[in-house]
N, C-alpha and C positions, 0 to 999 in steps of 0.2 A: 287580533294579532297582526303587523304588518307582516308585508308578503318578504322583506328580508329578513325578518325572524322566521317564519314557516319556510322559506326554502333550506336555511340553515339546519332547521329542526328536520326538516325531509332527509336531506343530503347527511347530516351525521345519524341519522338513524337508519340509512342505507349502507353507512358506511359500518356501523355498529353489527347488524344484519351479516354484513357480506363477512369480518373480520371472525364473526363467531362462529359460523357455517365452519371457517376454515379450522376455527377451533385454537384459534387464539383465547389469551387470558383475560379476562376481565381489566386488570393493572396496566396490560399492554395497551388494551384499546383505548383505557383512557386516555394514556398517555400522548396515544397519538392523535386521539381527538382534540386534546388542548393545544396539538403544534398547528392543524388544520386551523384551530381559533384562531393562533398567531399570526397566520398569514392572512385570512380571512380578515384579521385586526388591521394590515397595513404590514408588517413583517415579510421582509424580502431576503432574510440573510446579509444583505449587505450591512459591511460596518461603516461606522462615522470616521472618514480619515484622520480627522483633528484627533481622535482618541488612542491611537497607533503607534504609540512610544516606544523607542529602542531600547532593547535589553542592555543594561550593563554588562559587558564581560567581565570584570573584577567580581559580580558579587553573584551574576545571574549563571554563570559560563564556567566551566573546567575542562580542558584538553583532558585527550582519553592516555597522553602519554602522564600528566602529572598523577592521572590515580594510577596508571601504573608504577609509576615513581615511589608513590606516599603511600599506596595502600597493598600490602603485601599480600602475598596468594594466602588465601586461608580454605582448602577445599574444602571441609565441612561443612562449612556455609551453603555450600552447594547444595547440601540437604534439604535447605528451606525454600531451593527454588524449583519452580515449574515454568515450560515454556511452552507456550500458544500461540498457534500459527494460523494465521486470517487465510481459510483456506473457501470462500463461496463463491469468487468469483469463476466463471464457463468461458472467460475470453473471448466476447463477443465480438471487439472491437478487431479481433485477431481473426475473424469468421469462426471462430471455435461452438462447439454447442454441446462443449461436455468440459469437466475442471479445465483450467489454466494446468495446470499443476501435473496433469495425467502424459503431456507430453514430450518428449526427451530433451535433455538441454546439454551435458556431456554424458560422453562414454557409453551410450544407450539408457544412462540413469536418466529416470522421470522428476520432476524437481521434487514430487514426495518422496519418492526415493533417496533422493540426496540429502534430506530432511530428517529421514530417520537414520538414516547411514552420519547424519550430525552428532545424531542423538546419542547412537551406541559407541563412536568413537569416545566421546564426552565420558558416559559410563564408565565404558572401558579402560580408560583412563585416570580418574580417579576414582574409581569403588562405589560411587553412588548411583541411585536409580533415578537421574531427574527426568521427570514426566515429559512426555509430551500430549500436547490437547492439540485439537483441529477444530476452530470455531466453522463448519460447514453451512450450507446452503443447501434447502431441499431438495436442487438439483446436482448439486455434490457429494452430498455424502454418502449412498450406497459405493459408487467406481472408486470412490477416493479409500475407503474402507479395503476393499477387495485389493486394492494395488499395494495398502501395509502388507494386509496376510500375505500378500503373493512372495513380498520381499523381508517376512518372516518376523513381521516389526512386533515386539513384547512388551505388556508392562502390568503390573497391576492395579493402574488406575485407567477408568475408562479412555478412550483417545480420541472420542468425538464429541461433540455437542452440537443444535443446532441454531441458528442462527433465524429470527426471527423473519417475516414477510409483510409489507404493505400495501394495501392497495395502492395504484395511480389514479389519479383521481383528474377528472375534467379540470379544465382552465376556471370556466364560467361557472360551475356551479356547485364545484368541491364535491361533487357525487360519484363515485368509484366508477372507475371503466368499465365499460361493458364488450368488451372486443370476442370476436368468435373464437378468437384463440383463448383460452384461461392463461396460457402460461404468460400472455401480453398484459393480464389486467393486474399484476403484480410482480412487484418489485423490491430488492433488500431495501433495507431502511439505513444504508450506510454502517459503515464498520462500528461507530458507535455504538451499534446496539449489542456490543458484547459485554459492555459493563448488567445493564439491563438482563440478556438472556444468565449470567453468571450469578447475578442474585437470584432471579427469580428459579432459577431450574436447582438451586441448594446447591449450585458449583461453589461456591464460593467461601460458602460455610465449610462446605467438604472437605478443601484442600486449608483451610486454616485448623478445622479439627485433626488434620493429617499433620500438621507442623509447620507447611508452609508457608512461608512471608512472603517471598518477595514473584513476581510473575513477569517475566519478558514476555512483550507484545511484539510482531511483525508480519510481516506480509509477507505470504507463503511463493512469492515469486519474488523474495529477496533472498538470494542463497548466501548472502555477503551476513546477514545477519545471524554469527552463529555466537551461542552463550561464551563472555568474557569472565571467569571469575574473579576478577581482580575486579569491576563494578559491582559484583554483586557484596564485596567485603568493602565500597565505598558507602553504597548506601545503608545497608545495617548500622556501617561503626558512624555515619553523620547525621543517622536519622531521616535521610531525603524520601520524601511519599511520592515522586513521581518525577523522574526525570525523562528526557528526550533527546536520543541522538540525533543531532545535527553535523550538516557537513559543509564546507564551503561552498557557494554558489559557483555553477561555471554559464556557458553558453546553452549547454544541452538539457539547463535544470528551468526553464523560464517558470514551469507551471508549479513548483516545487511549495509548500506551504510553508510559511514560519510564525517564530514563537516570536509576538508584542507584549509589551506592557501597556495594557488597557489604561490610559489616563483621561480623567476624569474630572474637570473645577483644578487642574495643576498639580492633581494626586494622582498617584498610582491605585487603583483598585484591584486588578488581578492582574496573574497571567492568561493570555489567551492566546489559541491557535489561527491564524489567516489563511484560507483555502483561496483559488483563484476565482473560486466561481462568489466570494464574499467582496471582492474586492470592487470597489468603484468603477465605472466603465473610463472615467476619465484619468484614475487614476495604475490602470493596469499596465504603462508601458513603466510607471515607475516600479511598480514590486514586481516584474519580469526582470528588470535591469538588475547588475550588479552594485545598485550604489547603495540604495538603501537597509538591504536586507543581504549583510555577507554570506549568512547560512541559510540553508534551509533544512526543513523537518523529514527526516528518513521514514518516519513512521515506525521506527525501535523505540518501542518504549519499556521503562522499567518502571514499575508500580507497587506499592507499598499496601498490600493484600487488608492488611489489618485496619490502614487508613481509609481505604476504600469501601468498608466493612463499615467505619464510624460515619464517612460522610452520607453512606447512604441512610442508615440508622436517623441522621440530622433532619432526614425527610429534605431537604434541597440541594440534589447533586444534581447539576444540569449540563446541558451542552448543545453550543452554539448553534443555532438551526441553516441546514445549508436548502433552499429552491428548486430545484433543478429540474427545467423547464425540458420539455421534449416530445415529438409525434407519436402518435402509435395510429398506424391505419389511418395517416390524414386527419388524427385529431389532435388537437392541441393539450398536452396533459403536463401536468406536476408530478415530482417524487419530492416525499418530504425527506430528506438524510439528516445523517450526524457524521460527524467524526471523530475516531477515535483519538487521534491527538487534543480534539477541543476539550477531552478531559483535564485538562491543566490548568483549566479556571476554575477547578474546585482544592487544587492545592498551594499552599505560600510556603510548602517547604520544595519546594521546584528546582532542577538544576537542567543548565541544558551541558551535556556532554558532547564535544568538538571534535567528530573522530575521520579518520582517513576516508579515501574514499573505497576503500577496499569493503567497508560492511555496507557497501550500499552499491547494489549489483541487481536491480529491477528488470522485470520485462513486461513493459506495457504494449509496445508495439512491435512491429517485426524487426523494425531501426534495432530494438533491445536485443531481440532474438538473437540477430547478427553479429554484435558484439559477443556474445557470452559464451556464444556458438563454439567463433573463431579462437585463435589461438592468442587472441590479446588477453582470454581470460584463463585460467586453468584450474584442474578441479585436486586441492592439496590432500596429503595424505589425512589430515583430520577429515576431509571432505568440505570443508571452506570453499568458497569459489572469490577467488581472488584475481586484481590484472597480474597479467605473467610479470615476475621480476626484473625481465631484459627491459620491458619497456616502462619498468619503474626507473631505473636505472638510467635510463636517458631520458626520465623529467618528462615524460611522457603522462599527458590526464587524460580523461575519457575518451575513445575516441565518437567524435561526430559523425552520424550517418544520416543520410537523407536518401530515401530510396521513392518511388516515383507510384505516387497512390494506389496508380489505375493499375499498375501490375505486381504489386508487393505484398497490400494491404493487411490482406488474407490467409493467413500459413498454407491453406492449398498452393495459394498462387506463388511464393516462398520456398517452398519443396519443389514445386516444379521448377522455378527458375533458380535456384541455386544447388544447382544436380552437386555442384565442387564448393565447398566454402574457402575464400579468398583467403589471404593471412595478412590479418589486420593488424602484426606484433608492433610495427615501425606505423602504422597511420596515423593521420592526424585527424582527416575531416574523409570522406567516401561519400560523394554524389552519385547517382545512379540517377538517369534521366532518361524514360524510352522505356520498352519491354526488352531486357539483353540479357541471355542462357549464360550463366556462368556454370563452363561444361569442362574446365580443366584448370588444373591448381595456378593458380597466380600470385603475383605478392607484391603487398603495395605499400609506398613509404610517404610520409607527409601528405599535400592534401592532393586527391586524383577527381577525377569526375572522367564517368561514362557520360559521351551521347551518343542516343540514339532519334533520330528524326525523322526514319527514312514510314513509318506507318506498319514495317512489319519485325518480325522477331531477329534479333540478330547474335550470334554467336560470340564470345570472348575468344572461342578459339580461330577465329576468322582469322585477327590480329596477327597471329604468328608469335608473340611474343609473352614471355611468362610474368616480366617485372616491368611495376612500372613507378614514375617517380615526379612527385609536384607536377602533374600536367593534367590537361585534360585533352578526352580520347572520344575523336568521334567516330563510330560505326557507323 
């Protein structure tokens, strides 16, 4: 036997080994031993640009106002749906090491909180009991669970599930980490894997035995994503198994993923999803820019329960494999992912839906925090979280914030320096450059920037002054 067959047959039977311990399925591990092959094979994730065809808007695309327009309320319909909230991320990036989700965003509401308070308004409103689920993360779902009961959330279909694990696995040798930490040598396997955990745990079956058709997907630190029914009486009455809200690209969206038409010999083969990290290294200032790609992918997805049901049935329902290279203790290691939008190359009855930027209200970094905080955003009587109307009203789009690594990064460091949140109704852009205490209410209009250059911590309230306007201010 050559030595790169025996170390491959080592490394996947370590990997086999390590996956079962934890008590993974048999169906899982295969799964993920054939993506380890892929990359092993030469597979990078990356796609071919030549093959990167733009969507038709006439045949591929419908504004969220025309199915408002065309497709009337029908709330019964409501019935058939269920909605699931990607809730496994700890907001690392944020220093967090417990859910994203567990910490307040308005009114002292937690964004679970604001989640299920979506949920019951919804009910309460039109007489139905639509579900909610929590695709969790080992590390989330006990505190995440504890935080419904606290805030009294009811239903009678379960409201969690969890959310598979994979090993990281070395650069060199595709053989599972070994770090002293356990909680280092594994990692999600990307949102993806909730199509996967949904068959295999009998969800799937479950909620179509229950009557349910249709399932909205979103990310639990999207509070802009609340159930529309007047989409959900689009897709029933046109038959579409898998649409995708999109929204206009701006400045603040570079890293945002979008929907291509896969072409192929001068055909069209599928649709497919484009992540950043898939994208060409020579080709990343173009799918950043505004020219090629108008929209990008919210990650709201509507999906067609009973299609999803048949394609798995087909035995070939796949999704895109994304790389994702990174340290752990000095070593150089892989995470194999997916993504859950790459589901759309198993369906050709696809639509992307064009909607405002109001249902897409993310918080990946503190930049996000800050917006959603302040009073540019505000939390409606549904419980929707929407930009405030005034600064709808004056043509006002997201606003840009840029806040200065070394003292933002981190929600510790976030809480402590922003004792006051500013009022961003009127901004346009918000530079913060330097460590500077914002320790008294201030209000800022068009684009400002703080500096700060002096080495130490510096007050807003030094300034003497509450408003400030298109300048920038040095401390």
């Amino acid at each position: 036997m050559k030595g790169n067959e025996m170390q491959k047959e080592s490394s996947d039977q370590l990997i086999r080994d390590t996956m079962q311990k934890a008590g993974l399925s048999q169906a899982f591990i295969d799964d993920f031993i054939s993506k380890v092959d892929a990359v092993r094979q030469g597979e990078t994730g990356i796609v071919r640009w030549e093959e990167v065809g733009d969507l038709d808007p006439k045949t591929d695309e419908i504004s969220l106002e025309e199915i408002h327009s065309s497709y009337p309320l029908d709330p019964s319909l409501l019935s058939k749906l269920v909605v699931i909230k990607l809730n496994g991320g700890l907001g690392t990036s944020m220093g967090l090491n417990q859910a994203k989700s567990l910490i307040p965003i308005k009114d002292s509401y937690s964004f679970l909180a604001v989640m299920a308070k979506q949920i019951e308004s919804l009910r309460s409103r039109y007489g139905i009991e639509v579900p909610l689920l929590f695709m969790d993360s080992y590390n989330t779902q006990e505190d995440s669970q504890k935080e419904l009961q606290k805030n009294g959330f009811k239903q009678s279909l379960r409201s969690s599930f969890l959310q598979h694990k994979v090993p990281r696995l070395e650069t060199k040798t595709f053989a599972p980490l070994k770090s002293n930490q356990e909680k280092e040598n594994w990692c999600p396997p990307g949102h993806g894997d909730i199509y996967f955990t949904m068959m295999e745990e009998g969800i799937l079956d479950e909620l179509l035995n229950k009557g349910f058709e249709i399932a909205f997907l979103s990310n639990g630190d999207n509070l802009g994503a609340t159930v529309d029914p007047h989409i959900v009486s689009f897709l029933l009455k046109e038959n579409i198994h898998f649409a995708m809200e999109m929204t206009p690209k701006t400045l603040a969206d570079k890293k945002g993923g979008a929907i291509y038409r896969k072409i192929v010999g001068g055909k069209m083969v599928q649709y497919e999803l484009l992540e950043t990290a898939q994208v060409p290294k020579e080709h990343e200032h173009e799918f950043s820019g505004l020219g090629k790609f108008r929209t990008f992918s919210t990650n709201n997805l509507w999906i067609n329960l009973r299609a999803l049901k048949e394609r798995f049935q087909e035995g070939n329902f796949s999704l895109s494999l994304i790389v994702n290279p990174k340290q752990v203790d000095g070593k150089d290691v892989i995470q194999l992912e997916t993504a859950m939008g790459s589901a759309v190359g198993n369906f050709s009855k696809f639509k992307g839906i064009i909607i405002p930027r109001d249902r897409f209200a993310p918080v990946k970094k503190t930049e996000d925090y800050l917006i959603r905080r302040s009073d540019a955003y505000v939390l409606n009587e549904d419980f929707s979280l929407t930009m405030a109307k005034e600064r709808k009203e004056k043509g006002l789009g997201e606003v840009l914030v840029l806040l200065d690594e070394k003292h933002y990064k981190k929600i510790q460091q976030f809480d402590a320096l922003f004792l006051v949140l500013p009022s961003l109704l009127y901004c346009e852009e918000l530079v913060v450059e330097g460590e500077i205490l914002f320790d008294v209410p201030i209000s800022l209009r068009g684009k400002v920037k703080f500096q700060n250059q002096s080495g130490s911590m510096k007050k807003i309230s030094s300034l003497s002054k509450t408003e400030f306007e298109n300048q920038t201010v040095v401390l």
